[in-house]
Residue, then its C-alpha position, 0 to 999 in steps of 0.5 A: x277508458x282502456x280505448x285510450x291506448x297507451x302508445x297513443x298517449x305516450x306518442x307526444x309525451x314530450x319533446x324540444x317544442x313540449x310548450x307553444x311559448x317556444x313557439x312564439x318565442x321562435x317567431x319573436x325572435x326570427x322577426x327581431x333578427x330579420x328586422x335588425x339584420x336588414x337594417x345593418x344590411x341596408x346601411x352596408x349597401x348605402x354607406x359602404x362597410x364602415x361603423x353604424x354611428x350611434x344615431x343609427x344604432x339608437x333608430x334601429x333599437x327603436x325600429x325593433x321595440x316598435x315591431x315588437x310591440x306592434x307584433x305583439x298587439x296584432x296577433x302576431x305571436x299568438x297560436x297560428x296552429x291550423x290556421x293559414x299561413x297567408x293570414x300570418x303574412x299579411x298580419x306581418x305585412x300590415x304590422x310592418x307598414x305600420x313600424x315604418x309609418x311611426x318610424x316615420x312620423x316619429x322623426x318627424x316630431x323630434x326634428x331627426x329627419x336630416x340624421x338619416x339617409x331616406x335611402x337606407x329608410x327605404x332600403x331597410x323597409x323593403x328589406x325589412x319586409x322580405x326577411x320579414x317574409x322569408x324568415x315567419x315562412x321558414x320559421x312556420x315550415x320548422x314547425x311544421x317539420x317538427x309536429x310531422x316528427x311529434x313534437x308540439x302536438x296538443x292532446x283534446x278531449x271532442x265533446x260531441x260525436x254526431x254530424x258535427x263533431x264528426x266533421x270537425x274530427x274528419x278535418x282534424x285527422x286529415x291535418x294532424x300532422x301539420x297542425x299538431x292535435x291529436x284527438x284522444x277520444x270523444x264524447x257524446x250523450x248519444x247512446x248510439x254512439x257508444x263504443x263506436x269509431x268516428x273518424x279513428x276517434x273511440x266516442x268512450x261515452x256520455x259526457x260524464x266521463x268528463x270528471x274521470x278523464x280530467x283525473x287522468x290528466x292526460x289531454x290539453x283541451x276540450x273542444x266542444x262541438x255541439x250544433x246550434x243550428x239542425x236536427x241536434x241543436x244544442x242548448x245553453x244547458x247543455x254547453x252549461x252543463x259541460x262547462x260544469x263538469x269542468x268546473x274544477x280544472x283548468x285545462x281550456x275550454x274551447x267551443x266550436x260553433x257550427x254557424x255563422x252567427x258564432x261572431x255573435x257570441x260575446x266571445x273572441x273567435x279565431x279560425x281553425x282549419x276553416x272552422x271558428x273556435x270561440x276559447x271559454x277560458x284561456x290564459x291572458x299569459x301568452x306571447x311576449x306579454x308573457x315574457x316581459x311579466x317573467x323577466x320583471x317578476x324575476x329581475x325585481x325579486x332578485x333586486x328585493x332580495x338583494x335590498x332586503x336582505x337586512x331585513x330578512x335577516x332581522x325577521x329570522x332572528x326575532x322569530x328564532x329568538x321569540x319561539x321555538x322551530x322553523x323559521x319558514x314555513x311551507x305549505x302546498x297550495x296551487x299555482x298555474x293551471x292547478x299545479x301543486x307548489x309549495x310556498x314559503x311564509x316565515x313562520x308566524x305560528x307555534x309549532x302544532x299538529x295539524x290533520x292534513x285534510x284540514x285547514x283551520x284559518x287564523x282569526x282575531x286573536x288566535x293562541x298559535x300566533x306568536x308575539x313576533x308573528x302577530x307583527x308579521x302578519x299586521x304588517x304582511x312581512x310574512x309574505x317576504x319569502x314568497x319572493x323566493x317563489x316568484x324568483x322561481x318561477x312558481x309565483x308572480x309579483x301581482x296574481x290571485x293569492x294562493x290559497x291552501x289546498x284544503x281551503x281550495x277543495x272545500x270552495x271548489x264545489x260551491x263556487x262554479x268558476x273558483x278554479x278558473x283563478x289558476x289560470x295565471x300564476x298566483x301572485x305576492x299582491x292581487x286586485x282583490x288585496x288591494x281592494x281591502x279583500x284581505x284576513x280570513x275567508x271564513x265565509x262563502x260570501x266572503x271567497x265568492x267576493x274574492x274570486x270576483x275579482x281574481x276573475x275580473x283580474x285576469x279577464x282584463x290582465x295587462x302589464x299596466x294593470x299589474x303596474x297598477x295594482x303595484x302602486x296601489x300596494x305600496x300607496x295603501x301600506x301593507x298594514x290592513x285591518x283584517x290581516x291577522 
């Protein structure tokens, strides 16, 4: 491990774009100006300098909302890290075309037409289009500036250093600066290969160097580039067996298939520097969905706070009154991306002694219940404080339940994907509650039925699916059988 130096590492410790969410958000809001600034510009040039009029004002807040959400949906603010920039402006140019078509189509159906000049509609979407245009390229080329001077650089891991993964870290090396990956070392199976520089790259070993280099913390992805095709054709085993090794982190997983029939993998693939990327297990959280799930998060635990407090309160009297001790309790348990936090419950157990590699679930009937925490726990009132956690920014209204630390390294190893459930926040309510789901895991059945659907949840995430799971919490209750 020592072939990994340490300037290497600290080289892009961290910086003003540490996170590929600023980004997007940079995109996002380069285009938003450029839409509105257009709009305003094109209505001087028809008009003259006088007071856009509400009817205005109202067409182009719909304009904008309308390129936010289609931008969204075409890709538009997802990572274009090494890929080209024609295809980023073509996504713009068509995602455009289609704002004006539905702005058109839209005045249409509400009879709104004769409220606005179709020169200004003309004017602002050749104008939209060029600031569209000029402002995603200067946008692109900060970027790029930045990652020359080291910021927004992600660390990877190359999982096969023969002929393939060869190529794939010639092509990375050559365009590093600009695309912003370093490549901290590589792995092969290969004994041949041991010790040796490919392409500046240090091959450290075989693949079971894996678990000790995740330990390290210290890169962002694993690129797997195992050929399916040639003299060292890869096998479903061997991708299988890696995928192993990184059972218990969720750092991303993304293979890099040397053939054209890569499109047949049940997998969506995107194209870097010419080569296809199939990511394994990436995070829904990305882009502007992920944005508007934070801002909703935070604004409703403000407001629930705030309407709750009463009653938050009375439930910090009534424990203080039926036994002594805190009223919270804490307790560390993971959140995104494996990350220790600590979440708050009101304290539901007398105060007793624990050893802290241990975790003993309550059950039915369980002596550390006290009076009031028996009530609390049958009504999931206890769980109030965790809106204080999602105000944070450390929790979710709707995510997989956080489950504590202990509870996580005695499943880990005997359920493959069970880390692959941080790769969103944790939330207050999941799928999984709200499909009776609830009490205590005292079973291996019982987790790997769980983790099912905190995996079903986060591959077919969407705000209408947390909206969704909202609903049904609140129309089923917060009383359930199991919760105890």
């Amino acid at each position: 491990m020592n072939a990994i130096s340490d300037a290497k590492l600290k080289r892009h410790g961290s910086s003003l774009f540490e996170y590929s969410t600023a980004v997007r958000v940079l995109y996002a809001v380069t285009d938003l100006a450029a839409v509105t600034l257009a709009a305003v510009v094109s209505y001087f040039l028809v008009f003259g300098y006088q007071g856009v009029p509400t009817s205005y004002q109202v067409g182009v807040l719909v304009g904008v909302l309308l390129t936010n959400i289609i931008y969204s949906q075409a890709g538009a603010y997802d990572s274009w890290r090494g890929r080209s920039l024609f295809d980023q402006l073509r996504t713009l140019l068509i995602g455009w075309f289609s704002v004006m078509a539905l702005m058109i189509l839209l005045a249409f159906l509400l009879d709104a037409g004769e409220q606005f000049s179709r020169l200004w509609l003309l004017y602002w979407a050749v104008g939209g289009l060029g600031m569209l245009l000029l402002s995603r390229l200067g946008a692109t080329l900060a970027v790029r500036e930045a990652r020359a001077r080291g910021w927004n650089h992600k660390r990877i891991v190359v999982v096969g250093a023969g002929e393939w993964g060869s190529e794939v870290m010639r092509r990375i090396r050559e365009a590093a600066n600009w695309i912003g990956i370093d490549i901290l070392c590589a792995l092969d199976n290969d004994a041949a290969l041991h010790g040796q520089a490919v392409h500046g790259v240090s091959v450290l070993g075989g693949y079971d160097k894996l678990p000790a280099l995740l330990e390290r913390k210290i890169f962002d992805e694993v690129w797997i580039c195992l050929p399916l095709s040639g003299r060292r054709t890869a096998t479903v085993d061997d991708i299988e067996h890696i995928r192993y090794l990184l059972r218990h982190s969720t750092v991303e997983q993304r293979l890099i298939p040397d053939m054209a029939e890569a499109r047949l993998i049940n997998k969506p693939a995107t194209e870097i520097m010419g080569l296809p990327v199939i990511t394994l297990n990436s995070s829904p959280m990305r882009g502007i969905n992920r944005l508007i799930k934070e801002f909703v998060d935070r604004l409703v635990a403000v407001v629930m706070l705030l309407v709750l407090s009463p009653l938050l309160a009375a439930i910090a009297v009534a424990i203080r009154i039926d036994s002594k001790g805190p009223i919270i309790f804490k307790q560390m348990r993971h959140g995104w991306d494996g990350k220790a936090i600590r979440v708050y419950k009101f304290r539901t157990m007398r105060v007793h002694e624990e050893r802290s590699d241990t975790f003993i679930q309550a059950v039915r009937g369980d002596d550390r219940i006290t009076g009031v925490g028996a009530f609390l726990r049958r009504t999931s009132l206890d769980e109030l404080p965790q809106l204080y956690n999602v105000f944070q920014g450390k929790m979710s209204l709707v995510g997989p339940r956080p489950h504590p630390i202990q509870l996580n390294h005695y499943f880990m190893d005997q359920i493959d994907s069970y880390m692959q459930r941080h790769k969103v926040k944790p939330g207050i309510t999941g799928w999984a509650q709200v499909n009776g789901l609830r009490g205590p895991t005292d079973t291996l059945e019982k987790m790997q039925l769980r983790v099912e659907y905190d995996l079903h949840y986060i591959e077919n995430w969407s705000l209408w699916f947390d909206f969704r799971i909202l609903l049904m919490t609140f129309y089923n209750g917060f009383v359930h059988e199991n919760a105890h």
